[in-house]
C-alpha positions in Angstrom: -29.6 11.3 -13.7 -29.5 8.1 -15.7 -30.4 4.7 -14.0 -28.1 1.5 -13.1 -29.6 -1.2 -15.3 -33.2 -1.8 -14.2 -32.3 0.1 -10.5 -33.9 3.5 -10.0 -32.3 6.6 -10.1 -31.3 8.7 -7.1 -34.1 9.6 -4.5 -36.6 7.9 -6.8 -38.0 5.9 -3.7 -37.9 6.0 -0.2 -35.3 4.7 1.9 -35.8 1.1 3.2 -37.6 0.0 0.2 -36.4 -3.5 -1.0 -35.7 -3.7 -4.7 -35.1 -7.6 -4.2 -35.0 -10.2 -1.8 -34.7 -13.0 -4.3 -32.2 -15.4 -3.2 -31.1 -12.4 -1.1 -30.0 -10.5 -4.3 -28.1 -12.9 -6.1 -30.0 -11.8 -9.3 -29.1 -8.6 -11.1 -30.4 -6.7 -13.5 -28.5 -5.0 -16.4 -29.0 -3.3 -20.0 -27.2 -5.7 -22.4 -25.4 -2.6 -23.7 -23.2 -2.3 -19.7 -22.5 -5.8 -19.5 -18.7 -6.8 -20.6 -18.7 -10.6 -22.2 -17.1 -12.3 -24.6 -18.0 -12.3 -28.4 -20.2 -10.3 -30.3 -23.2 -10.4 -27.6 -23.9 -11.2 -24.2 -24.9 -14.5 -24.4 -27.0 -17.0 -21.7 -24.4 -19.5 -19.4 -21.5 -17.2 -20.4 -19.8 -15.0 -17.9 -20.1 -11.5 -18.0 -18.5 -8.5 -16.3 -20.1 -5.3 -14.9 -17.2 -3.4 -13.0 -16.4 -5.4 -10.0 -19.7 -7.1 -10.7 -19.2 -10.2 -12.1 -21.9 -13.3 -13.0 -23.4 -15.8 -15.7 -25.7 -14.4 -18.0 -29.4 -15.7 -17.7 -30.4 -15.0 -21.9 -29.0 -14.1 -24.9 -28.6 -10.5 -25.9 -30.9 -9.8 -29.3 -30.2 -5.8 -28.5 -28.4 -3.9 -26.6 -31.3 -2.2 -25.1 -32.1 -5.9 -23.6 -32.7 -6.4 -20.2 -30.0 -9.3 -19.0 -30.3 -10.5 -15.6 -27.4 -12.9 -14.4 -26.5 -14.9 -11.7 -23.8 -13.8 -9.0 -23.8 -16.6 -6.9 -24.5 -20.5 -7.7 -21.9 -23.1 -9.2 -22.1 -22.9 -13.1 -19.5 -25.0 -15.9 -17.4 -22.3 -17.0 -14.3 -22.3 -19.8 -11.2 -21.8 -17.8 -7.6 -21.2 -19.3 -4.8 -23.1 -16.8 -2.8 -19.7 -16.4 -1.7 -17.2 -13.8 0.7 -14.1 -14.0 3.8 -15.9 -14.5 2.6 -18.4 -17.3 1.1 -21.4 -17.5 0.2 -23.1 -14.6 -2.2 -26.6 -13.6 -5.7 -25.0 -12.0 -7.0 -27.3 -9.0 -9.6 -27.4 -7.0 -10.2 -25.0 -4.8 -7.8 -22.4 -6.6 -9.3 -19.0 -7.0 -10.2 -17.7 -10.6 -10.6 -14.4 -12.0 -11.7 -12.9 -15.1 -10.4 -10.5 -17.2 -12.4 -7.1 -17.2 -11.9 -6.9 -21.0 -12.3 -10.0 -22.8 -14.2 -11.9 -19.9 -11.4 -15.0 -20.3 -11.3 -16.8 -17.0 -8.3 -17.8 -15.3 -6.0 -17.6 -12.3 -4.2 -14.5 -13.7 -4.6 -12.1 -10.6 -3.6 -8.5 -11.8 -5.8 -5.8 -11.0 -5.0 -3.6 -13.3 -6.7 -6.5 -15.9 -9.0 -8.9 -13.5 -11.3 -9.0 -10.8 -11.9 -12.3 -8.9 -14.5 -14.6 -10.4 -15.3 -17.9 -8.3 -13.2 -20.9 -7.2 -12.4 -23.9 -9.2 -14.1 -27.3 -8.2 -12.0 -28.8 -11.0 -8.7 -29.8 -12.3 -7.4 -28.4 -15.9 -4.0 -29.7 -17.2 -1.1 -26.5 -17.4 -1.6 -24.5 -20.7 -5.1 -25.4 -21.2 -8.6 -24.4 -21.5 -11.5 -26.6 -20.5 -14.9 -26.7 -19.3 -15.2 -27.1 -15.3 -17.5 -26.6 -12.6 -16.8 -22.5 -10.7 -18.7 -21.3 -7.7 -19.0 -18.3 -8.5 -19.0 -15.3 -6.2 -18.9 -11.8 -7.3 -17.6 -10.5 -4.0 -14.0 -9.2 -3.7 -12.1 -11.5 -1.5 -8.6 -10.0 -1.8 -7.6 -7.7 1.0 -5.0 -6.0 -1.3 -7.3 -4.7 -3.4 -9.3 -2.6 -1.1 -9.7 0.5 -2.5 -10.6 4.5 -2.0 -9.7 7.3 -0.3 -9.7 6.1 4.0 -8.3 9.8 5.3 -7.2 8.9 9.1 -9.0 5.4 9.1 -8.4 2.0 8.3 -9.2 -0.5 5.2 -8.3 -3.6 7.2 -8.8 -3.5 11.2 -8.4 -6.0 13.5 -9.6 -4.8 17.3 -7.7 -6.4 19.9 -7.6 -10.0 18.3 -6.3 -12.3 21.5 -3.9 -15.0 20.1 -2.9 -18.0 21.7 0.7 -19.1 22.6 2.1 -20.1 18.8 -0.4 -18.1 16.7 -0.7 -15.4 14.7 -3.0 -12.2 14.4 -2.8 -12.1 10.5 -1.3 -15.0 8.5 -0.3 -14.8 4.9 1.1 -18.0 3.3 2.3 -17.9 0.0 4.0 -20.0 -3.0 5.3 -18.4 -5.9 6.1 -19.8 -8.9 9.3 -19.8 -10.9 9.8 -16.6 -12.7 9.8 -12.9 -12.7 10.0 -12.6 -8.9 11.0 -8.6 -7.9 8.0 -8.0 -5.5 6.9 -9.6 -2.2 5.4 -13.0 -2.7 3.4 -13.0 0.5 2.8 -9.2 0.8 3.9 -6.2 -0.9 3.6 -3.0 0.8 3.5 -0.3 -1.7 2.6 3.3 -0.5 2.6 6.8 -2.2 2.8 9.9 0.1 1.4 13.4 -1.1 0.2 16.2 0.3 2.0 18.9 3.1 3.5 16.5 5.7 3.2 17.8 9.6 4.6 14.8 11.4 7.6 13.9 11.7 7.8 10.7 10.6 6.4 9.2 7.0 6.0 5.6 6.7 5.3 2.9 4.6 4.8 0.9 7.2 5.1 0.5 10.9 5.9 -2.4 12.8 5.8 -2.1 17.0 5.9 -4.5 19.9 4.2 -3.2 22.8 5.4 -5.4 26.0 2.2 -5.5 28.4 2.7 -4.4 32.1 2.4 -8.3 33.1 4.7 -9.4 30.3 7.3 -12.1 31.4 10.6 -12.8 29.5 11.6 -16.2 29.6 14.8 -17.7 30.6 15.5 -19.4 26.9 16.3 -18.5 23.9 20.1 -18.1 23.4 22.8 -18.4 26.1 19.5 -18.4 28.4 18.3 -14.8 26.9 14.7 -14.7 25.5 15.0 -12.3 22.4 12.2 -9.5 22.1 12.2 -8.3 18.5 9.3 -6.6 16.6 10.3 -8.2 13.5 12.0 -11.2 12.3 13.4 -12.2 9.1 15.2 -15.1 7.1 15.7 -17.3 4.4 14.9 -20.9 5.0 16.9 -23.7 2.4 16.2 -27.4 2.4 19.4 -29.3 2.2 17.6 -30.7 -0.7 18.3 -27.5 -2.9 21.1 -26.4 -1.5 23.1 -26.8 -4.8 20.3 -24.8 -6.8 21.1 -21.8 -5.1 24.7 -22.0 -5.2 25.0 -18.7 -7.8 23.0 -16.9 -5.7 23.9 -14.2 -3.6 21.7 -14.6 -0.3 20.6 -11.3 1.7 19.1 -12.9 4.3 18.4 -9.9 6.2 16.6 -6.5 4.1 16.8 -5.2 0.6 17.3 -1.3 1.1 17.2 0.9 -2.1 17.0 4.7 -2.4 16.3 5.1 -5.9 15.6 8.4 -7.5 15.1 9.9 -11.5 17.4 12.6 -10.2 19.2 13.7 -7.2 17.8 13.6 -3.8 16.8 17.3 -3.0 18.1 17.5 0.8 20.2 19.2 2.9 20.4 16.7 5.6 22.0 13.8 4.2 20.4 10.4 3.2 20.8 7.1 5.8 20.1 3.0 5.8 18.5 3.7 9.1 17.7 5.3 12.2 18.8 4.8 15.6 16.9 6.3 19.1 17.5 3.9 22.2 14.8 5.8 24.2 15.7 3.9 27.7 17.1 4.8 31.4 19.6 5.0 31.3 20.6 5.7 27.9 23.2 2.7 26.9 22.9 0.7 23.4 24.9 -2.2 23.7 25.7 -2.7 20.2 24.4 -2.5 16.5 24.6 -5.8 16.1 23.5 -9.0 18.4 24.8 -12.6 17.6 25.6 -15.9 18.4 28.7 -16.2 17.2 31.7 -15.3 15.8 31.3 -15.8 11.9 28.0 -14.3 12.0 29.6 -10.8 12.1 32.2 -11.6 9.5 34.7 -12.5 12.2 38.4 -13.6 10.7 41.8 -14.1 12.4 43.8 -12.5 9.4 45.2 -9.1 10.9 44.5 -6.1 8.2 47.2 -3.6 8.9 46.5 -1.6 5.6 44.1 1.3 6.0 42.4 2.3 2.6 39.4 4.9 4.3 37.0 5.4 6.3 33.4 3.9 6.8 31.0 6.7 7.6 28.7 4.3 10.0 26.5 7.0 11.8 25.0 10.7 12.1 24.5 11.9 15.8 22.4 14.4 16.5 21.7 14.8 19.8 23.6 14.9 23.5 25.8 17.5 22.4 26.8 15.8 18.6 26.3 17.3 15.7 28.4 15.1 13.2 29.1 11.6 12.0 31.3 9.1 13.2 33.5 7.0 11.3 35.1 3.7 11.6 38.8 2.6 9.3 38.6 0.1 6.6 41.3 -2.1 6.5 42.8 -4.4 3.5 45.5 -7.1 3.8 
């Protein structure tokens, strides 16, 4: 089996034997010929790339049979181009960078399809540019969304019982995205692929559940006096101040539901925005829909007398139903 750079093959020592202990292993090792860099050779105070290894070189490469150790850790100058994902954008300090797996060009350009993360800036560079500033640079992976590997029934990112304090938050994600190109989450996108024989009964791409202690207490606010228990909240929040930039838009402040397909659906059951099951005692849903006034539910005191169909708003299957249930449309 061949070796790692200077590391020894499998089983070649014993376990618990310490290859280094320098700087507590900030210093690797590698063949000139596995490093990634920029130019014709690896060459000494430039970056370099080794999978998601990344680090300054120590020496310049004479052959690729050279032994180049570099640097994982430290703060080093480094050339950095002001760009991310969208474009052009100013880098500042503090900003993480990453580097590009091919060409070893520095930046705030995220994808990782074509980057791995690279250090954070302790400079400013003017949009568009690329200039020398000083990186700390870290080789380790910081970015939770790019955990990967095969986890069967465990989890990549587990948080055990976390106890929050009136106002906080579990996990926090704040994000700002730039003008552009924006058709995927900004703050998180969830993105899953099933495969595979499913036995449950349910696949998700994600689950979301509030689970109300024994010695939880509902409040008497919230509207008319009503505390409002929800496992997930949504919205769209406008400053007055761009109020008239967004007057072409059309605003969904609620959910974006697609079913998209390169053909048609193969089922015999029928395909749904969502799915009801009031599991209480006794049995009584109020209503689809809870608001605080009027308008919200598209209230208007225009009678429509002319009926042009039918709005097929639910499936029952269950307590004796076995069809759907329509409501009439209605146009003036």
């Amino acid at each position: 089996m061949p070796a790692f750079g200077v590391y020894p093959v499998a089983d070649a020592l014993a376990e618990g034997d310490e290859i280094s202990s320098t700087y507590e292993g900030r210093h690797i090792t590698f063949l000139a010929s596995e490093l990634t860099h920029a130019g014709l050779v690896v060459t000494k105070g430039l970056p370099v790339v080794c999978g998601n290894i990344v680090g300054i070189a120590f020496k310049t490469e004479v052959a690729g049979t050279d032994l180049i150790a570099i640097d994982t850790e430290g703060i080093w100058i480094v050339d950095v181009k002001a760009a991310n994902d969208a474009g052009n954008i100013a880098v500042a300090g503090g900003d993480e960078l990453y580097i590009n797996t091919t060409t070893c060009v520095v930046s705030k350009i995220a994808s990782p399809a074509t980057q791995v993360p690279f250090g954070i800036a302790l400079g400013i560079i003017s949009s568009s540019l690329t200039e020398r500033i000083a990186v700390k640079l870290h080789e380790n992976d910081c970015n939770l969304a790019w955990v990967q590997g095969i986890i069967g029934a465990s989890k990549v990112l587990r948080l055990d019982n976390p106890i929050v304090g009136a106002g906080g938050s579990a996990f926090q994600i704040k994000a700002t995205g730039v003008a552009g190109l924006q058709d995927v989450g900004i703050a998180a996108l969830f993105d899953a692929t099933a495969f595979g024989q499913s036995t449950g009964n349910w696949t998700y791409g994600a689950g979301i559940w509030l689970n109300l202690d024994v010695d939880f207490i509902a409040s008497a606010a919230g509207w008319a006096g009503h505390e409002q228990i929800c496992p997930l909240s949504l919205g769209v929040y406008a400053p007055d101040a761009i109020g008239a930039d967004i007057g072409d838009a059309d605003i969904i402040y609620g959910v974006k539901a697609e079913l998209v397909g390169q053909a048609a659906f193969p089922t015999t059951h029928g395909c749904y925005f969502a799915a009801l099951n009031v599991a209480q005692t006794p049995a009584d849903h109020t209503a689809i829909f809870y608001s605080m006034n009027m308008q919200s539910v598209g209230m208007t005191a225009i009678n429509r007398t002319v009926q042009v169909g039918s709005l097929a708003i639910a499936f029952v299957n269950g307590s004796g139903h076995d069809h759907v249930l329509y409501v009439n449309l209605y146009e003036p």
